[in-house]
C-alpha positions as CSV (number, residue, x, y, z in Angstrom):
1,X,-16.4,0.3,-20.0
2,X,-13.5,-1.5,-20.5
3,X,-10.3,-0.7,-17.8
4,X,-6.8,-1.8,-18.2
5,X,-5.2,-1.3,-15.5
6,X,-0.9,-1.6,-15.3
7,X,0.6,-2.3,-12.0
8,X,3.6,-4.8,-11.7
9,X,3.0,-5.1,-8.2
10,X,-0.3,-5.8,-8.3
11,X,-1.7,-8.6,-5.6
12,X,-5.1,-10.5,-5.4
13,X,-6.9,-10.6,-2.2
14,X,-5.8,-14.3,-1.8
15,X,-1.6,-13.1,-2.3
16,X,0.2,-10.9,0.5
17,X,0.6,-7.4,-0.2
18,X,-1.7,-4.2,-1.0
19,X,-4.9,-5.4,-2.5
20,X,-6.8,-1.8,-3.3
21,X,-6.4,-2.2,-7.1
22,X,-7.9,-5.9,-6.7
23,X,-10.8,-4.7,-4.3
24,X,-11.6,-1.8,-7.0
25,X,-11.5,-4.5,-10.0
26,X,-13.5,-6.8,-8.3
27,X,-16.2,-4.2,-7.9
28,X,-15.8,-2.5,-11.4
29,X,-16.2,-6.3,-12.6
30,X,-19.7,-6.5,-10.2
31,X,-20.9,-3.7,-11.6
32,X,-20.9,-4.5,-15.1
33,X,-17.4,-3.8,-16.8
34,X,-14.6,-5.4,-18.1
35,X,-11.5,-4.7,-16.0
36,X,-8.1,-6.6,-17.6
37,X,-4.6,-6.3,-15.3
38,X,-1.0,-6.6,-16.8
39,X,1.2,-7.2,-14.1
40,X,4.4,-8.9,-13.1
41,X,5.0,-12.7,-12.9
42,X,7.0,-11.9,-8.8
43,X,5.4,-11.1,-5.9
44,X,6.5,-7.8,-4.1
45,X,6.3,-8.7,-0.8
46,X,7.9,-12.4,-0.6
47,X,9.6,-11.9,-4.5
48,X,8.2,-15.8,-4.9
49,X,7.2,-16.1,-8.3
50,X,3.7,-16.3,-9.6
51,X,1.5,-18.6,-12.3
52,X,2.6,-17.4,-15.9
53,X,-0.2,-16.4,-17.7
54,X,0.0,-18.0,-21.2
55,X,1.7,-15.3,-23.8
56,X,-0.6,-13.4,-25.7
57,X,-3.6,-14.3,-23.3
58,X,-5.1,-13.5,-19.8
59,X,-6.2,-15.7,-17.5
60,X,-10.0,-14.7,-15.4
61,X,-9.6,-14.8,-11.9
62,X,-12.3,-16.3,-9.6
63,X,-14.1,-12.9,-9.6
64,X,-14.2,-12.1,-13.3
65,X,-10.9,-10.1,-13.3
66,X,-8.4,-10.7,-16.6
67,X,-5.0,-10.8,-15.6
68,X,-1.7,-11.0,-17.8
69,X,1.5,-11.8,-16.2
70,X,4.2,-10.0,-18.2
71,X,7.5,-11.6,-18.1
72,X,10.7,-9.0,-17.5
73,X,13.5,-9.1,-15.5
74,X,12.3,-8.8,-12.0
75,X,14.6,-8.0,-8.9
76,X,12.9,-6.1,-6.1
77,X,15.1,-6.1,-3.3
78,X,18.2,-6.9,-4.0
79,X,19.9,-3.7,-4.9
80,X,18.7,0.3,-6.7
81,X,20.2,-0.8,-10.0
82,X,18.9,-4.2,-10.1
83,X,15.3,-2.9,-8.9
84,X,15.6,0.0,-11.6
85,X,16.6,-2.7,-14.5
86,X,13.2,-4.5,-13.0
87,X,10.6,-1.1,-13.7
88,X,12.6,-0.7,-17.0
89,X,12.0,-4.1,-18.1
90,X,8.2,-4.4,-17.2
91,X,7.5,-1.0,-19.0
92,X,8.5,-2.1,-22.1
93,X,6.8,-5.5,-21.8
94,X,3.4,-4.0,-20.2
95,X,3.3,-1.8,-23.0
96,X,4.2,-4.5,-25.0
97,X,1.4,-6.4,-23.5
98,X,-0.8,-3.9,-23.8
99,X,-1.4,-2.9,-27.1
100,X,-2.3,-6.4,-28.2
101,X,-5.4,-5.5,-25.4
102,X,-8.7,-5.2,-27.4
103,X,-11.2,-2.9,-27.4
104,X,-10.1,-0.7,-24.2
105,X,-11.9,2.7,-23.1
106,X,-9.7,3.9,-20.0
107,X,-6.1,2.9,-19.0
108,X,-5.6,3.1,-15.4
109,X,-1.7,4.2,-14.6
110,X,-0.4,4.3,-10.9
111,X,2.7,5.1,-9.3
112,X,5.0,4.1,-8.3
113,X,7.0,2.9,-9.1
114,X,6.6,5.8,-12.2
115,X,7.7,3.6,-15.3
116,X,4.8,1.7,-15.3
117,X,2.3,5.1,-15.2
118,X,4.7,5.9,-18.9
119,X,3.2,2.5,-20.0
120,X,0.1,3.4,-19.6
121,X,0.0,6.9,-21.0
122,X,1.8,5.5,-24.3
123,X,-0.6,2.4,-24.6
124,X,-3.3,5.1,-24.1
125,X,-2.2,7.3,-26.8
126,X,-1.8,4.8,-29.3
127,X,-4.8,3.0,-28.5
128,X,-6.5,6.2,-28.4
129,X,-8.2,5.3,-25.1
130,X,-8.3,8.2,-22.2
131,X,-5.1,7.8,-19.5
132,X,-6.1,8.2,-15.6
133,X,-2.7,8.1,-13.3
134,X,-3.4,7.0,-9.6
135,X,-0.7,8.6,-7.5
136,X,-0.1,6.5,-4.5
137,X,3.1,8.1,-3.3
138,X,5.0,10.9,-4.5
139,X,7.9,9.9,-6.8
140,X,10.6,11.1,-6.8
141,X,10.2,13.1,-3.7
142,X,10.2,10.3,-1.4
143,X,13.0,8.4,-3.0
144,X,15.3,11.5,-2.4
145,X,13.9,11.8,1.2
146,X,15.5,8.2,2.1
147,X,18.7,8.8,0.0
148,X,17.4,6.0,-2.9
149,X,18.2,8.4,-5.0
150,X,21.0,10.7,-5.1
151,X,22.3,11.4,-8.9
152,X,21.5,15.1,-9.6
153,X,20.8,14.3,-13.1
154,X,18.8,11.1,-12.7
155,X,16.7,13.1,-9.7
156,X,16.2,16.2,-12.4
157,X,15.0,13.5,-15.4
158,X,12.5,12.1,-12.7
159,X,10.9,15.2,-11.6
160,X,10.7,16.0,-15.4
161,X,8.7,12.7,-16.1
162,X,6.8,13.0,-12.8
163,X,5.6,16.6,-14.4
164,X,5.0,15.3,-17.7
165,X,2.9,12.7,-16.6
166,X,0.9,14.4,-14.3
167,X,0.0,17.2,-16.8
168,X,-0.9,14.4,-20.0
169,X,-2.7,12.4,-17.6
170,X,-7.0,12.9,-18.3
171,X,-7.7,12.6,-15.0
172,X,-5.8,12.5,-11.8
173,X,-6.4,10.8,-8.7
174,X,-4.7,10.9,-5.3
175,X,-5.0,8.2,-2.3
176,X,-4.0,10.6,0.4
177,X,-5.0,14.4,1.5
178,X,-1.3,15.2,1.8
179,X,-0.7,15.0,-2.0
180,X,-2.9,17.6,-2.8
181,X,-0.7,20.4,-3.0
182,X,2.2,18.6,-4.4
183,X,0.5,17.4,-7.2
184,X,-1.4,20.8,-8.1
185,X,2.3,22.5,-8.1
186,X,3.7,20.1,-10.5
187,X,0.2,19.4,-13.0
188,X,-1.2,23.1,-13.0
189,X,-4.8,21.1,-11.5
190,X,-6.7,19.3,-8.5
191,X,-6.5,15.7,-8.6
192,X,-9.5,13.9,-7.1
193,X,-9.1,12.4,-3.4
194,X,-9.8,8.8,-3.7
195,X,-8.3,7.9,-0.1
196,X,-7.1,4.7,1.1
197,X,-9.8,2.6,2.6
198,X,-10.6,-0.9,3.5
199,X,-13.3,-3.6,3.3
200,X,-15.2,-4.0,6.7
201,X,-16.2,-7.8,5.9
202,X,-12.6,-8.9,6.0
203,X,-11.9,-7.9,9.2
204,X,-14.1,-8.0,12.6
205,X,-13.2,-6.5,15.9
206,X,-15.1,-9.7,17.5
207,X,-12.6,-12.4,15.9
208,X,-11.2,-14.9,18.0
209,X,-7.2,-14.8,18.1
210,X,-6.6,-17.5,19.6
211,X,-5.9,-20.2,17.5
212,X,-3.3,-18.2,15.5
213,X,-1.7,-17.1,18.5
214,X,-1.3,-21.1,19.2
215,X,0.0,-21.9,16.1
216,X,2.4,-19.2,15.7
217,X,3.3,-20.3,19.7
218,X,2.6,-16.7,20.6
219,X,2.4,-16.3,24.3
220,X,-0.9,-15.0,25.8
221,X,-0.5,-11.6,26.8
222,X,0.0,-7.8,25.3
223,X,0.7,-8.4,22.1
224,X,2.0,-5.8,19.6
225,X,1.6,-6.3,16.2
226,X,3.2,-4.9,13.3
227,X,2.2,-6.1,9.4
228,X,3.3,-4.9,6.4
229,X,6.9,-4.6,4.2
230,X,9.9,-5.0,5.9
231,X,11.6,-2.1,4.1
232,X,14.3,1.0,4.7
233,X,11.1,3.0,5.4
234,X,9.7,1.4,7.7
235,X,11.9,2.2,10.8
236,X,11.4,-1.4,12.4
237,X,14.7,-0.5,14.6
238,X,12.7,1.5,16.8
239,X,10.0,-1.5,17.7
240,X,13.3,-3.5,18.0
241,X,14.6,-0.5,20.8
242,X,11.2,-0.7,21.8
243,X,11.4,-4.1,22.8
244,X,14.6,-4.2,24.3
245,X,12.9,-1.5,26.6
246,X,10.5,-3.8,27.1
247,X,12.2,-7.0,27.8
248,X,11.5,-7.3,31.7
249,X,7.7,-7.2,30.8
250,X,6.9,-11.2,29.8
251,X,3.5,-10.3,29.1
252,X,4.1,-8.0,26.5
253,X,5.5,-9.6,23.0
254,X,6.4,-8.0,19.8
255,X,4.8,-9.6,16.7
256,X,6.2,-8.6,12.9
257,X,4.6,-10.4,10.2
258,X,5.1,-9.7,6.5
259,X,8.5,-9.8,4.3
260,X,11.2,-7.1,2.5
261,X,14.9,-6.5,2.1
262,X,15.5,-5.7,5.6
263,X,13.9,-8.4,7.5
264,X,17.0,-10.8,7.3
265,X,18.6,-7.9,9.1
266,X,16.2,-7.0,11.7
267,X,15.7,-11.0,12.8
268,X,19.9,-11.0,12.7
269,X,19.4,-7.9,14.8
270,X,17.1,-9.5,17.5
271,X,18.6,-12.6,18.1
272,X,21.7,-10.7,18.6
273,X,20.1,-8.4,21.4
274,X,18.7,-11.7,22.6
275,X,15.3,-10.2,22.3
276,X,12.8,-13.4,23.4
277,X,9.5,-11.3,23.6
278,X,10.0,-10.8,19.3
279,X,8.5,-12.8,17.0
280,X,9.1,-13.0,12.8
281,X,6.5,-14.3,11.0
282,X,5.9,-14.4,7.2
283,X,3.6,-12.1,5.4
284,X,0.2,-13.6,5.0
285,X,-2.7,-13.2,2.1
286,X,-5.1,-10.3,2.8
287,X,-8.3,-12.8,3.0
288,X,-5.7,-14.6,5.9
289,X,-5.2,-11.3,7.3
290,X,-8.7,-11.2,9.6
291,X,-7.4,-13.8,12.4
292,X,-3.4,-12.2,12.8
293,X,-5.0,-8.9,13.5
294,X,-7.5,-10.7,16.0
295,X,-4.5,-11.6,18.1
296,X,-3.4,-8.3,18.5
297,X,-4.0,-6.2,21.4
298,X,-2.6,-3.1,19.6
299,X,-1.0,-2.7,16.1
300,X,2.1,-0.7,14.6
301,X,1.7,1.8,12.0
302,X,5.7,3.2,11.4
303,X,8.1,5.2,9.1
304,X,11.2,6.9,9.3
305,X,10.5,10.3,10.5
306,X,10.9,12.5,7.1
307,X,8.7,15.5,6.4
308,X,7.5,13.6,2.9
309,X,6.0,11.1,5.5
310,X,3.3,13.4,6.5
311,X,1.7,13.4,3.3
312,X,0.5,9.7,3.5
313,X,-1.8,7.5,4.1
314,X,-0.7,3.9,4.9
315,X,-3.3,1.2,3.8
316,X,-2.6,-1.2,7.3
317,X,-3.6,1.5,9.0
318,X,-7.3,1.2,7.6
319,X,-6.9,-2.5,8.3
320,X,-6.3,-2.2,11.7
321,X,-9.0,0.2,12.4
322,X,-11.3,-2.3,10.8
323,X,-9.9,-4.6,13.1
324,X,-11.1,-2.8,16.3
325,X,-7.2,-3.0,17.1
326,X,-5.6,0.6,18.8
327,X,-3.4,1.8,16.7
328,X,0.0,2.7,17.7
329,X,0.4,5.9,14.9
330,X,4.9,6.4,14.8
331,X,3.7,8.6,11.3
332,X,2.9,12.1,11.7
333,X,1.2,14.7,9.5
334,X,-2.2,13.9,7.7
335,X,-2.8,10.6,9.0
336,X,-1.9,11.9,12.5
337,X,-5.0,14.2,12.3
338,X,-7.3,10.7,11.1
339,X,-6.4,8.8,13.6
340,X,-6.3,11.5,16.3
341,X,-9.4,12.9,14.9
342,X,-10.9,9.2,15.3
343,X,-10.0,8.9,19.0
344,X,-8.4,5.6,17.2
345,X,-5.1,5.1,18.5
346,X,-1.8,6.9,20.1
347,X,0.4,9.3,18.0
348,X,4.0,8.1,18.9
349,X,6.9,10.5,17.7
350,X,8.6,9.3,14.8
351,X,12.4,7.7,15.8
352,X,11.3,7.4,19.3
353,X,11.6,4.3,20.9
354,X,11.2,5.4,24.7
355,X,7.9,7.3,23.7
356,X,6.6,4.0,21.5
357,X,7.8,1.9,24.3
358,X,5.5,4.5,27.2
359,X,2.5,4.0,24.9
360,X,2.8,0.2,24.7
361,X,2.8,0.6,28.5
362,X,0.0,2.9,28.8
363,X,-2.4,1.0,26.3
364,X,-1.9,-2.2,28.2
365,X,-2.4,-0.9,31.3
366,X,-5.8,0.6,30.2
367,X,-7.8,-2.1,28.5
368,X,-10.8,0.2,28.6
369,X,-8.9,2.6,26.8
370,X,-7.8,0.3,24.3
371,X,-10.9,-0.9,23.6
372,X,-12.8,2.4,23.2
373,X,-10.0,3.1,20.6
374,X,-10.8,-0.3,18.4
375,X,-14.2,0.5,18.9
376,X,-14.2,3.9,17.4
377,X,-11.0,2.9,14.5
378,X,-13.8,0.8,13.5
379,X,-16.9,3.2,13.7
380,X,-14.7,5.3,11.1
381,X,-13.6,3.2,8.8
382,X,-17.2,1.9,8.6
383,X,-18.4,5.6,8.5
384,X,-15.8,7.2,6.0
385,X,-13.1,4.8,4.4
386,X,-15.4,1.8,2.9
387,X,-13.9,0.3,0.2
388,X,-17.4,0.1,-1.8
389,X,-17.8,3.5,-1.7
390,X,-14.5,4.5,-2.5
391,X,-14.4,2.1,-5.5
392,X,-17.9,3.6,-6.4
393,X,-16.2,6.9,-6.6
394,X,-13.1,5.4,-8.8
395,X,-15.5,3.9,-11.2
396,X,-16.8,7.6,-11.7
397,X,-13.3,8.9,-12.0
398,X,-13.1,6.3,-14.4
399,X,-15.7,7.2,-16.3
400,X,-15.1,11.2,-16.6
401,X,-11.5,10.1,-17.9
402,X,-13.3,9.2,-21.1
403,X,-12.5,11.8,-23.5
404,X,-15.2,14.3,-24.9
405,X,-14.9,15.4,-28.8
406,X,-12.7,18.4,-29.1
407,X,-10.7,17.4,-26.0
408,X,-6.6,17.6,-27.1
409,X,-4.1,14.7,-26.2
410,X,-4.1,14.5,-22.6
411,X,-3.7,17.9,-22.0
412,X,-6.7,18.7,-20.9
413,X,-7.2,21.8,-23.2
């Protein structure tokens, strides 16, 4: 079987960011197909650029995977319009790109952002290959949740071409629980839970911190970690009230490592407070990722508190379970109940800096407690969220994509 998969943001396990699509390929690849990725030539987490692929070829990465760097204009933090001219331009050159792709069976769309699942429905039509759309996050709900977007008649054109896509799409896959019922109300259909997961191997519970918390000059103590995007989403304000809180306890330090639009502003922020015990560091590759979450006594798992919010399932959060790190959950709704239902961390109310700041306190005042809760984040991940199975299961959705005579265009009829 051969899988194109489009994703501008698409990172390798040796670049920062999300690496599920690169974990899946890897293992499609192992197990005996052909797996070729068009993506963008800029990083979304640090926007630095990437190798350009030559045009009209891909280049193999170290495990087997083809990837084609498309060039378009790309923009991702700098402002809506510039970011929206960025998805415009890569779906016309990954479709582009695409149909000069030989031989493919399935195309593999996600979202979001949503223009890139249209270039993978239209290079699936016209190559006659069968269209599966991943849906990582629900698009446009959550854009109108944060007030990204607010245009009545761009918010009505994107819920149109959410609902197109999701009822042409030959199969349907969800990451998280909490999309269920939103997708069934706008396809007519179940999608398939494929959750968010994580690779044990890359991460171990007994890994020595040490040296990175020496070369980062991270004081020995309580530290709390955050890692991820540095986003409006994210809500880092609060760790930042958190930490002012917390400023009279020098053995407690704030760690956040990774990149986004807001970061400038949040280290402006701190040093402004004159908050000592907080630390910016830049985001690091996923297969660098093992030893930052070894020098964490607990890690951060945060976003604004909006009702679409409870729907999801954030990848770090399968990282730092993985980890054997307590997670400190400011998210509420479906990954609430994980955790919770894990014994794997401390649900924190969204927005609430006194109540993240009281479970800082009460997590380093325990370190039995603590422990008990790395030790059973990790018994669950290990248990439930692998990423081998879970790509196992992909490579199977994969497959049942494939169209069966009779079937009509997509529809499903």
């Amino acid at each position: 079987m051969h899988v194109l998969l489009i994703h501008q943001a698409f990172a390798s396990v040796d670049e920062p960011g999300g690496t599920r699509h690169h974990e899946i390929a890897r293992y499609l690849v192992a197990q005996g197909h052909r797996v070729t990725v068009i993506t963008g030539t800029r990083s979304y987490m640090t926007d630095s650029v990437q190798e350009q692929a030559a045009r009209g070829g891909s280049t193999p990465d170290a495990y087997g995977v083809d990837i084609i760097r498309c060039r378009s204009y790309e923009s991702w933090h700098r402002s809506f319009f510039r970011r929206l001219l960025s998805f415009l331009s890569f779906m016309a050159a990954s479709t582009r790109a695409g149909l000069w792709v030989d031989g493919v069976d399935v195309v593999w769309g996600t979202s979001p952002p949503i223009f890139q699942a249209v270039s993978a429905w239209l290079v699936a039509r016209l190559r006659r290959a069968s269209f599966l759309l991943e849906i990582r996050d629900l698009w446009p709900e959550f854009a109108v949740a944060t007030g990204v977007l607010k245009q009545p008649v761009l918010i009505a054109m994107s819920t149109w071409l959410e609902g197109f896509l999701y009822r042409h799409a030959d199969k349907l896959v969800v990451n998280s629980p909490g999309f269920i019922e939103p997708v069934m109300n706008r396809s007519g259909r179940a999608p398939e839970v494929i959750p968010n997961g994580v690779d044990p191997s890359m991460f171990s519970p007994e890994a020595d911190g040490r040296a990175f918390r020496k070369s980062n000059q991270i004081e020995s103590g309580f530290v709390v970690l955050y890692a991820g995007a540095h986003g409006l989403s994210n809500d880092l304000g609060v760790l930042l009230d958190a930490a002012e809180r917390l400023r009279e306890h020098s053995d407690i330090q704030f760690v956040l490592l990774g990149d986004g639009k807001e970061k400038a502003s949040l280290m402006a922020d701190a040093q402004g407070r004159g908050l000592e015990n907080v630390r910016f560091l830049a985001s690091l590759p996923k297969n660098q990722m093992r030893q930052a979450l070894a020098a964490a006594s607990a890690c951060v798992a945060i976003l604004k508190p909006l009702q679409a919010y409870k729907t999801t399932y954030p990848n770090k959060v399968f990282d730092y379970m993985a980890a054997g790190r307590p997670v400190l959950l400011a998210i509420d709704g479906v990954i609430r109940d994980l955790v919770e239902g894990a014994g794997a961390g401390v649900f924190v109310p969204p927005g609430d800096p006194e109540a993240m700041a009281d479970a800082i306190r009460k997590l380093q005042a325990d370190a039995k407690l603590a422990g008990d809760m790395g030790r059973r984040g990790r018994e669950a991940v290990e248990r439930e969220f692998k990423r081998a199975d879970l790509a196992a299961a992909m490579e199977s959705a994969l497959a049942a994509s494939r169209k069966q005579p009779g079937t009509q265009d997509g529809t499903g009829k």
